[in-house]
C-alpha positions in Angstrom: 14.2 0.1 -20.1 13.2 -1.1 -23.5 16.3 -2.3 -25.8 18.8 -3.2 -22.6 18.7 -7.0 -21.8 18.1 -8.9 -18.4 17.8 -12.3 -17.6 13.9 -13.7 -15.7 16.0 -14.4 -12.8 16.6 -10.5 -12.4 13.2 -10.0 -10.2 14.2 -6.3 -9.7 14.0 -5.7 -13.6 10.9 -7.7 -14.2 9.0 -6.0 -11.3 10.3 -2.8 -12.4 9.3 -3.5 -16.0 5.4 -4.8 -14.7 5.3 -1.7 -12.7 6.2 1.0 -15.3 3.5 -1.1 -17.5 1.1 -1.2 -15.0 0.9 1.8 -13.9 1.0 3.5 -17.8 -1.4 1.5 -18.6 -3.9 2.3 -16.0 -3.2 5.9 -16.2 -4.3 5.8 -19.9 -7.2 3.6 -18.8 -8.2 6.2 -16.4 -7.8 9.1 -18.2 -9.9 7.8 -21.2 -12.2 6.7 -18.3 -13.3 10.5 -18.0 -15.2 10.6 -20.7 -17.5 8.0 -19.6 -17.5 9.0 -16.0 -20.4 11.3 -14.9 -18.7 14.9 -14.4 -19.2 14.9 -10.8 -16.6 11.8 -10.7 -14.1 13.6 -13.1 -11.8 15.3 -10.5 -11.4 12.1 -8.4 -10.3 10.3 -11.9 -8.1 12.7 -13.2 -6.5 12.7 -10.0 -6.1 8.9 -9.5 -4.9 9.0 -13.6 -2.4 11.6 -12.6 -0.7 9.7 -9.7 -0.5 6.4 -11.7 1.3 8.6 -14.8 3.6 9.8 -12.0 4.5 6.6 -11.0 4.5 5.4 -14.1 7.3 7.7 -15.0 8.8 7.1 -11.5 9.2 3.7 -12.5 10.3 4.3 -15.9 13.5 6.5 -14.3 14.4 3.8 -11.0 14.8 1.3 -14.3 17.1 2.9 -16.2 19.0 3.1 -12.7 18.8 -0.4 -11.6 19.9 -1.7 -15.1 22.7 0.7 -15.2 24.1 0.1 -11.8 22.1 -3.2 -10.1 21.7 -1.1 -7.7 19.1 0.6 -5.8 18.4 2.9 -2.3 15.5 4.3 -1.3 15.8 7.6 -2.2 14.6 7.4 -5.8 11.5 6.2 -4.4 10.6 9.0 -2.6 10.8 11.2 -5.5 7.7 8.9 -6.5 5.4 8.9 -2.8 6.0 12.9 -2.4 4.0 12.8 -5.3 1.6 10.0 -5.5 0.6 9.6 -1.5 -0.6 13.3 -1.7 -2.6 12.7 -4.8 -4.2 9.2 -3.6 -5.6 10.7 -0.3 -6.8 13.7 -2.0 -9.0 11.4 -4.8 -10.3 9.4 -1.7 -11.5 13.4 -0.3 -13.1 14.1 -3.4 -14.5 10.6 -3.6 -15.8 11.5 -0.4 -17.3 15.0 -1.2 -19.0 13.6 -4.6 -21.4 12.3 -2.0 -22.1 14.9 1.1 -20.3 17.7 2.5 -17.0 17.5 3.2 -15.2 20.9 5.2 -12.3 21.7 2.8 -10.2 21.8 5.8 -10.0 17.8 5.8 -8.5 17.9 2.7 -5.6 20.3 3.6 -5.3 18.0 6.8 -5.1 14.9 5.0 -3.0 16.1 2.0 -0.5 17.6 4.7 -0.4 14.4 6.5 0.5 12.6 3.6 3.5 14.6 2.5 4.6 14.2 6.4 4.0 10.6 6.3 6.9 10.2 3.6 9.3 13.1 4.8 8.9 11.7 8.1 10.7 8.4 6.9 12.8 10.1 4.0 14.3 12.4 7.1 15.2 9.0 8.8 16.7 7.5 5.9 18.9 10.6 5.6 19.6 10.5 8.8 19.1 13.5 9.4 17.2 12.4 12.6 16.8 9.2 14.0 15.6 6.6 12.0 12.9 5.1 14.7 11.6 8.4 15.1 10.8 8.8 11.5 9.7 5.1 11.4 7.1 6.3 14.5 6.4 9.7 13.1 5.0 8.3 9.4 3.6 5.9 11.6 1.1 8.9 13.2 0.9 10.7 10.1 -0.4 7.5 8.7 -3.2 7.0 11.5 -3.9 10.2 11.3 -5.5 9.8 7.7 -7.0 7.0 8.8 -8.9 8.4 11.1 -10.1 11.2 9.1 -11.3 8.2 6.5 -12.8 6.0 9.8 -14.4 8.6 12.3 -14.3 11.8 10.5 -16.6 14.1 8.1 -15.4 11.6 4.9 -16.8 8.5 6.6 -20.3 10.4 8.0 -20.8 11.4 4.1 -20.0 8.2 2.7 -22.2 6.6 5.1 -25.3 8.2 3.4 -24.3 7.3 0.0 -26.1 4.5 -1.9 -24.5 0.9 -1.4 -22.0 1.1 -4.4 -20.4 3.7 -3.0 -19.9 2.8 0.3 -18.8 -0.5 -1.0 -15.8 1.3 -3.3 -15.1 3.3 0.0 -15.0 0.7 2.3 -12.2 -1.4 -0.1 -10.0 1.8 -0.5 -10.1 2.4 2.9 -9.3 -1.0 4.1 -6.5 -1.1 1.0 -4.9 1.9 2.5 -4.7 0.5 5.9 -3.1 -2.6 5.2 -1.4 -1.9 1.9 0.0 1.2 3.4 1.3 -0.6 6.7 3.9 -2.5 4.4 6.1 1.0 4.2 6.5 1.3 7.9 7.5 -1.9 8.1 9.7 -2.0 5.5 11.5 0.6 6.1 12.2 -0.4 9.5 13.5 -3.5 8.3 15.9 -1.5 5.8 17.0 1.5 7.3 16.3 0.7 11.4 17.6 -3.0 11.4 19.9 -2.1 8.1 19.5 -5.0 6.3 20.0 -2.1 3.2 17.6 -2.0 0.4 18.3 -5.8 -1.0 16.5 -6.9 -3.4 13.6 -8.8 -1.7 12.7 -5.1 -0.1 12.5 -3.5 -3.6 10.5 -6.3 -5.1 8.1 -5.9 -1.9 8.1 -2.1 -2.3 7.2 -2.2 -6.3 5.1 -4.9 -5.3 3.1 -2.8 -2.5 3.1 0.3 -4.8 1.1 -1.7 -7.3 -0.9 -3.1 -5.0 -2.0 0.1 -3.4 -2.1 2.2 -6.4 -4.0 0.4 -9.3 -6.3 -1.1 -6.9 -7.3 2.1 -5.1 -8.0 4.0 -8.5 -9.7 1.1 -10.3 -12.1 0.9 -7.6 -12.5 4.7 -8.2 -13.3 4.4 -12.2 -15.5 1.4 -11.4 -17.6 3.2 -8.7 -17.7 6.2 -11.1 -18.8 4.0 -13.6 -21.6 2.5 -12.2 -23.4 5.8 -12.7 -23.2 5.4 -16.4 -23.7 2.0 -16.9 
């Protein structure tokens, strides 16, 4: 990225550039932040850290390929969620279990159900099955999680919790039900309708990726910190 020249009018580039950033950034910002986090809150920070240095390097790689080619498909992307979707609902478990208990069994649901979520849609976009199926299938993968965050054993623990927490619960949950709606959608609109991955779907995907990341794990450091401070 660095040293290789683009013109502001290149909104691919820039949002690539603010996302590799970004997300480096608040992975360093997170890291460093377990040293003033309480050690009960050090596992969901390292693990919110580790899945914005992943994406951070994610980034760092679809870059190099957009300024080489000015081009772009989905399927360096995935490469990224396989990694990052797993570690985000698994820092919202232990977020969860910091709190009350949590049956370990919710976690292997949830982590499974996340790595579905994106195969679902990365077997469509092969097409190696129907593309509308995987659009519906990541679809129920996606609810799925929800519920477990809504109705199930995460929610009744939180719910005992004193106000901070339930507050910094209530915004990731809500962030992952709307943010995480955008995928879905998108990819409908680039691999069902095949409009093809243009550049107004990979600004909207690097900017829902930002969105959804930084947000989620900066609500985590700030609810760990409130223990400290």
């Amino acid at each position: 990225m660095l040293g290789t020249l683009f013109q502001s009018s290149d909104l691919v580039s820039t949002s690539f550039g603010v996302a590799t950033i970004a997300t480096l950034a608040c992975a360093a910002l997170m890291l460093l932040g377990m040293s003033w986090s309480a050690e009960r809150w050090r596992v969901p920070v390292a693990l919110a850290g580790v899945a914005l240095l992943a994406s951070g390097f994610h980034y760092l790689e679809t870059t190099q390929i957009w300024l080489s080619s000015q081009q772009m498909t989905a399927a360096p992307r995935y490469i990224g969620w396989f990694v990052v979707h797993p570690l985000q609902v698994a820092s919202v478990y232990f977020f969860a279990r910091i709190v009350g208990p949590v049956p370990v069994g919710v976690f292997w649901r949830i982590t499974a159900a996340a790595i579905l979520m994106v195969l679902s849609r990365f077997l469509g976009d092969a097409q190696i099955f129907n593309p509308t199926l995987g659009v519906l299938l990541s679809i129920a993968f996606w609810l799925y999680i929800l519920g477990e965050m809504y109705f199930g054993a995460m929610s009744d623990a939180v719910r005992k919790s004193s106000r901070h927490i339930r507050l910094g619960y209530f915004w990731i949950r809500l962030i992952l039900t709307i943010g995480w709606a955008v995928y879905p959608i998108l990819h409908f609109v680039d691999v069902v309708i095949g409009t093809g991955h243009v550049r107004s779907i990979i600004v909207l995907y690097t900017v829902a990726d930002l969105v959804n990341l930084i947000t989620v794990s900066l609500i985590i450091l700030a609810v760990a910190g409130k223990e400290r401070f």
